[in-house]
C-alpha positions as MATLAB code, in Angstrom:
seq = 'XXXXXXXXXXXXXXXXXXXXXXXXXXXXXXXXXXXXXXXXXXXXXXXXXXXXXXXXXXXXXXXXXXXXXXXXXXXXXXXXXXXXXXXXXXXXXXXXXXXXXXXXXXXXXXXXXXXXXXXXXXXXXXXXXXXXXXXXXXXXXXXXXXXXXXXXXXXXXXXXXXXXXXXXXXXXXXXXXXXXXXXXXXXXXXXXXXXXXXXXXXXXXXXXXXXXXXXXXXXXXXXXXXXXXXXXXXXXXXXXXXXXXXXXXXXXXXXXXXXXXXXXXXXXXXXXX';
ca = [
     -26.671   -9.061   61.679;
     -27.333   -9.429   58.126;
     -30.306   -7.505   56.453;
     -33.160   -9.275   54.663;
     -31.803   -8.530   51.062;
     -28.468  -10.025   52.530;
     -29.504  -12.923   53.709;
     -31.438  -13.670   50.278;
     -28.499  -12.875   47.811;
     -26.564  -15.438   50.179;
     -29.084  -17.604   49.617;
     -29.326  -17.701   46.383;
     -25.616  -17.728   45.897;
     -26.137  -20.929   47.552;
     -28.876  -22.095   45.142;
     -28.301  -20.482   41.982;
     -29.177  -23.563   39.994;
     -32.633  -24.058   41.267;
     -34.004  -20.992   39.697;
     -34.366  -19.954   35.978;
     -35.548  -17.085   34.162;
     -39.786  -17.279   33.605;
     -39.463  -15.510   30.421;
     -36.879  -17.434   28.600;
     -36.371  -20.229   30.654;
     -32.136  -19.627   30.539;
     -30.196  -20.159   33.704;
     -29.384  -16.923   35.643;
     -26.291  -15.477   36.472;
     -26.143  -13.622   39.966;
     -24.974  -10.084   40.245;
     -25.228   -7.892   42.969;
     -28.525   -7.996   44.903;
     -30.036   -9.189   41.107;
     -30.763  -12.017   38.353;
     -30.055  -12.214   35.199;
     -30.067  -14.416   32.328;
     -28.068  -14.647   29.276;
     -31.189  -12.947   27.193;
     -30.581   -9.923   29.992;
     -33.846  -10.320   31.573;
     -33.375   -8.974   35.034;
     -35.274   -9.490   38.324;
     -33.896   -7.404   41.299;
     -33.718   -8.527   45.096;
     -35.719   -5.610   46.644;
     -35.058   -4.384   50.500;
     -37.569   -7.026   52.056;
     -35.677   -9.719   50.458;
     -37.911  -11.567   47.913;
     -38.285  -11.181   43.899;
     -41.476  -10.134   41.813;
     -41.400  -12.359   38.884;
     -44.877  -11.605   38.078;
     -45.556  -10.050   34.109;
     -48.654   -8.894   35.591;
     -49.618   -6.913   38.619;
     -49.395   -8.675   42.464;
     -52.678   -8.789   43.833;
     -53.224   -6.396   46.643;
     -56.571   -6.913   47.013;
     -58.025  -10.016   47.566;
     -55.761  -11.464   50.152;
     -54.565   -8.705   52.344;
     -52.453   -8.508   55.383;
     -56.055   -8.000   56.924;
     -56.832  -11.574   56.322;
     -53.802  -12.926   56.727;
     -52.444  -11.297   60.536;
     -55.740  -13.427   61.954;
     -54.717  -16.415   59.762;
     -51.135  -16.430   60.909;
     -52.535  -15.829   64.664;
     -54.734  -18.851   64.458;
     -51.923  -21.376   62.706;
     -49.412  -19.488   65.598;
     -51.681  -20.678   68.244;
     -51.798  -24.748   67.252;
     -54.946  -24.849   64.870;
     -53.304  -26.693   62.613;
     -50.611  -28.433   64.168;
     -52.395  -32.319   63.818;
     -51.911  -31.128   60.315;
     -48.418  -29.841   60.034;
     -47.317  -33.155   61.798;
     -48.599  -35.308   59.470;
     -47.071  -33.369   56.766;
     -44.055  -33.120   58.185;
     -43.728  -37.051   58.375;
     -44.382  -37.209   54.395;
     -41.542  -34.815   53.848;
     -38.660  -35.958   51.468;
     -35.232  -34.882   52.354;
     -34.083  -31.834   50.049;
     -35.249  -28.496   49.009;
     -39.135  -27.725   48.784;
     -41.644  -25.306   47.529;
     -44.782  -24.017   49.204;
     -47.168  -23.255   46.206;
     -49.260  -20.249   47.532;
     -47.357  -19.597   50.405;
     -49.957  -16.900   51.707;
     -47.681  -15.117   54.710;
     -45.646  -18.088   55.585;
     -46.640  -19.200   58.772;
     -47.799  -23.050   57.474;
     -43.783  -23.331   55.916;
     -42.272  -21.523   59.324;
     -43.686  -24.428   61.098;
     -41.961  -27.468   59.060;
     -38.435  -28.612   59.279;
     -36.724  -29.145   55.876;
     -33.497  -31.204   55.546;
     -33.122  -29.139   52.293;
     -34.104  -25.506   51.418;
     -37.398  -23.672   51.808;
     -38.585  -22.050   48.857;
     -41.930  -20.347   48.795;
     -44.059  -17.891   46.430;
     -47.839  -16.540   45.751;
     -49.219  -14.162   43.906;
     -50.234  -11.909   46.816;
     -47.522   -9.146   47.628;
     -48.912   -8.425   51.294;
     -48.290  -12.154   51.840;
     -45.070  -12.335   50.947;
     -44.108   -9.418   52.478;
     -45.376  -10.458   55.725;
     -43.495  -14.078   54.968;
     -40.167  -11.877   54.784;
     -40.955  -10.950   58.656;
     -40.662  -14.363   59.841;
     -37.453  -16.071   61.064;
     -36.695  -18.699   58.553;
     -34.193  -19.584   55.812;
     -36.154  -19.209   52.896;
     -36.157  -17.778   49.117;
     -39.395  -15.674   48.493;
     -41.021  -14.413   45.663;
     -43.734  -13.207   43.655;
     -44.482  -15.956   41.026;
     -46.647  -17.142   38.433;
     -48.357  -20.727   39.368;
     -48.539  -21.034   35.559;
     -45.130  -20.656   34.765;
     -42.436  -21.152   37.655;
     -39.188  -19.446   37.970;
     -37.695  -22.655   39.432;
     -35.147  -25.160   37.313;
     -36.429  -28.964   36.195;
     -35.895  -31.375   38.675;
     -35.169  -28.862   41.664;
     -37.717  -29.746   44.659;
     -37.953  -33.141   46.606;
     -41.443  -32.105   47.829;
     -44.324  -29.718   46.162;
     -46.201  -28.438   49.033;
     -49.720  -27.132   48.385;
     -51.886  -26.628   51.079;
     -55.405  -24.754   49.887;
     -54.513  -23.177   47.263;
     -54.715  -23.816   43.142;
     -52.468  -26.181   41.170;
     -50.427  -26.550   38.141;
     -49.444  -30.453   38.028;
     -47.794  -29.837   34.677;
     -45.372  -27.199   36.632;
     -45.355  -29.461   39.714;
     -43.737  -32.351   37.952;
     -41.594  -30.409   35.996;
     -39.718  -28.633   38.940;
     -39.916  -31.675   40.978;
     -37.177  -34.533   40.823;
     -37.930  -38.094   40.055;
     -37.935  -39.127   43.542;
     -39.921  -36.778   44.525;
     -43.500  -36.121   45.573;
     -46.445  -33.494   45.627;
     -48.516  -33.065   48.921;
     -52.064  -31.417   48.150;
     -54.251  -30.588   50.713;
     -57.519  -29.984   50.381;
     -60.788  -29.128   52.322;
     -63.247  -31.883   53.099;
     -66.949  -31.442   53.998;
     -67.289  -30.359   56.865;
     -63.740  -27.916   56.764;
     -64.879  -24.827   59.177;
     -68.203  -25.826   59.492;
     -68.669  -22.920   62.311;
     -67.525  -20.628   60.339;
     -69.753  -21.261   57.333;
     -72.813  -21.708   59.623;
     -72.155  -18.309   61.374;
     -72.285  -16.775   58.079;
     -74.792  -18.610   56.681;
     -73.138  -20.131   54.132;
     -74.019  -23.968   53.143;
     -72.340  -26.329   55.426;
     -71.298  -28.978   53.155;
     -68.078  -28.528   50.815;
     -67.900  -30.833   47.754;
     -63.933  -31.697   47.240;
     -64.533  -34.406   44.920;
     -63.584  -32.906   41.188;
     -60.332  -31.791   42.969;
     -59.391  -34.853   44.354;
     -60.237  -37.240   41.296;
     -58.300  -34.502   39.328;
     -55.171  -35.019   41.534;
     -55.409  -39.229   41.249;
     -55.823  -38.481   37.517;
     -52.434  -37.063   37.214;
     -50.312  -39.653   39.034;
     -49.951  -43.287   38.721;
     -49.312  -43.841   42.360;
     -51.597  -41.651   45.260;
     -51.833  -41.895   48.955;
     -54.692  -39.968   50.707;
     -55.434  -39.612   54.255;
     -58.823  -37.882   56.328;
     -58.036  -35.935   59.053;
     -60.897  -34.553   60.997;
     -60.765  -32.395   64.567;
     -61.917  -30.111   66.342;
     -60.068  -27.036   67.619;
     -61.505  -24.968   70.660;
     -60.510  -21.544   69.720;
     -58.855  -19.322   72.478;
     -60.931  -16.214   73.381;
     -58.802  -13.575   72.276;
     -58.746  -15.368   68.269;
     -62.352  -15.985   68.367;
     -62.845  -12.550   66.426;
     -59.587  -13.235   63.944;
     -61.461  -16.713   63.367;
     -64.296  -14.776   61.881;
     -61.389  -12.759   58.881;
     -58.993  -15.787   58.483;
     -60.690  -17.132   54.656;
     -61.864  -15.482   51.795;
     -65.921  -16.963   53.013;
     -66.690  -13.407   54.683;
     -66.243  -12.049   51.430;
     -69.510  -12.772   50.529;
     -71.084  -12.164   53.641;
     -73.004   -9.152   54.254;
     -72.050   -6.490   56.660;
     -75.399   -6.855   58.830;
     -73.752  -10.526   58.874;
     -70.686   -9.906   60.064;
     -72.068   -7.674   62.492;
     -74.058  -10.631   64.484;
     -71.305  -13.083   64.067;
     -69.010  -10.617   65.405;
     -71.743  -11.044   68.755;
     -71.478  -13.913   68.924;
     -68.733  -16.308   67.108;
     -67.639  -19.225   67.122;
     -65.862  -21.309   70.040;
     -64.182  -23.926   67.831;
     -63.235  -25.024   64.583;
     -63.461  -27.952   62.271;
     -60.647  -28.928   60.474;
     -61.522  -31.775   58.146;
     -59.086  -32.464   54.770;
     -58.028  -34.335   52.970;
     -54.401  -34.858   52.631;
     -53.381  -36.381   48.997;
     -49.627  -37.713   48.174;
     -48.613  -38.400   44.396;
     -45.303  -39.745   43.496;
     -43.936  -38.364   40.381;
];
């Protein structure tokens, strides 16, 4: 059985073109278990299989394996699967990138006619991403400047996390197109009432941005409710970045008494490049 790093060098020997260096934008060559452009900037392949491309430090903070083991439990146990199928029937044929991968459950789930390549900015996530069965290229990437070749990626993926449209249509090929989903109003209502955060979650700069940038959008509601299993009733509570601004005392009743089901209400946006 090949090891992680293994199966990523093959990979990429597979899909050399498709990356580029971040720092000078050349082509790389591939040498063992490494990149490397022409300008001799050099990004290694390290045990677990992925590449830091990041100038700057990873963020191990924010969004920690502690958040994201309950996330991938909840996604694991069907959550978001009226979600996933509707994505996966807006999927182009060829390769794709998941912007903000987090750990990789969301892009485990989808069937690609193409290859899966995924990156955040949190090195816990990825990490955990590298644990999953799935054919995939992984790294640790700048949304701000992609390591990824023009033209490379049939679909953009990018499910709740930030954007960079100039990026997006630069990596993406002419066909191609970007799927953006984003939150609607009442997106884990239970959640936000538990905590006693305000129920209502205003989407609409986001989604006026997104028509902005392309000349031809599709957008779809999706709304329904999830009844959460027992046992994930407590990982329900540490899935998002809202408990960081609860306080302990909180966390401490919800923890008594949490939530039996979820909301899931988004928006899913389409734009053809």
């Amino acid at each position: 059985m090949l090891k992680k790093i293994e199966k990523s060098y093959k990979l990429l020997e597979e899909n050399l073109q498709l990356v580029r260096c971040p720092l000078c934008h050349r082509p790389f060559q591939l040498s063992p278990y490494a990149l490397r452009c022409e300008n001799k900037h050099t990004y290694n392949l390290n045990k677990k299989g992925y590449v830091n491309f990041l100038q700057t430090k990873p963020d191990t903070v924010h969004y920690t394996r502690k958040m994201f083991e309950p996330r991938r439990r909840l996604i694991e146990s069907g959550m978001y699967q009226p979600l996933l199928k509707e994505i996966q029937l807006i999927l182009k044929e060829g390769h794709l990138i998941d912007v903000g991968t987090g750990e990789g459950t969301f892009l485990q789930e989808l069937d690609v006619k193409g290859t899966k390549f995924a990156f955040d900015i949190a090195k816990e996530g990825i990490e955990m991403a590298t644990e999953l069965e799935m054919r995939s290229f992984l790294s640790l990437a700048d949304l701000t400047n992609l390591p990824f070749a023009d033209q490379s990626f049939s679909t953009v993926l990018n499910i709740f996390t930030p954007s960079n449209y100039a990026e997006f249509k630069r990596v993406l090929v002419p066909s191609g197109v970007v799927i953006k989903v984003v939150p609607d109003r009442y997106y884990l209502q239970e959640l936000r009432n538990v905590y006693g955060l305000p129920i209502d979650y205003e989407n609409t700069a986001v989604v006026d941005r997104f028509k902005a940038e392309f000349s031809e959008v599709e957008q779809k509601e999706l709304r329904y409710t999830f009844e959460l299993p027992e046992p994930l009733r407590q990982d329900f509570l540490s899935m998002s970045p809202l408990e960081w601004a609860v306080s302990p005392e909180r966390k401490e009743q919800a923890r008594k008494n949490p939530p039996m089901r979820a909301t899931i209400h988004v928006q899913l946006l389409i734009g053809h490049k």
